[in-house]
C-alpha positions in Angstrom: 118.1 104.3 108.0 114.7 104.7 106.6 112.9 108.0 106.4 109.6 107.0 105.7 107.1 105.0 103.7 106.7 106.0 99.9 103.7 105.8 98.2 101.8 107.4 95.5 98.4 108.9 95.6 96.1 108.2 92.9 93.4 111.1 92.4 90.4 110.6 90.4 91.1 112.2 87.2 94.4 110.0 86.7 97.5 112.3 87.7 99.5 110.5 89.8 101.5 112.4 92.7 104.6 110.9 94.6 104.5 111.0 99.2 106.5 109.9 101.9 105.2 108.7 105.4 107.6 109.7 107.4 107.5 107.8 110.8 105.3 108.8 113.7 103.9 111.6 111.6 102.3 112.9 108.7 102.0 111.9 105.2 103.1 114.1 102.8 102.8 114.5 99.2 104.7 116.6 96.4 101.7 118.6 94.5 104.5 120.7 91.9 108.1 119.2 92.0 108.7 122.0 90.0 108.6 124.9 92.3 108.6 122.5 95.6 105.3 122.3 96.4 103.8 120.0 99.0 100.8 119.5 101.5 100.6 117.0 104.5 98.5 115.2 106.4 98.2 113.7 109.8 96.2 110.6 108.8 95.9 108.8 105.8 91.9 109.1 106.0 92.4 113.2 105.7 94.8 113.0 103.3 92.0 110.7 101.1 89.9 113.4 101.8 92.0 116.9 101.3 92.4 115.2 97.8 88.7 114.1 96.6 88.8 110.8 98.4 91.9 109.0 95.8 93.4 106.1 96.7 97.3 105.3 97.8 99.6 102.6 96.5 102.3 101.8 98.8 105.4 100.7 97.6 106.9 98.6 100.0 103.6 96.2 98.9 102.0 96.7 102.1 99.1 98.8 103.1 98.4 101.6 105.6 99.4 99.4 108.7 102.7 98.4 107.3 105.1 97.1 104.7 104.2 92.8 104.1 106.6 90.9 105.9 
């Protein structure tokens, strides 16, 4: 049983922060593992933007349509 999509989110000044797609609904990405911080998003498109327009590496090797067969 999957529970989502991992991916990572790449912001501009180099941190790196760790997300899950989970299916049928929102992205959502750990800001502070630490104290269990998160924020989510209902498309990829406003997550880009809630985070100053980063990019995403997804790491099943696909992209935001799907995993490569």
């Amino acid at each position: 049983m999957t529970i989502g999509r991992p991916f990572q989110l790449h912001l501009g000044h180099g941190e790196v922060l760790p997300g899950l797609h989970l299916p049928g609904g929102p992205l959502v990405v750990v800001d502070d593992p630490e104290f269990g911080l998160a924020s989510q998003a209902d498309t990829v498109e406003d997550l880009l933007a809630g985070y100053g327009h980063g990019h995403i590496t997804w790491l099943d090797g696909g992209d935001e349509n799907g995993p490569t067969p």
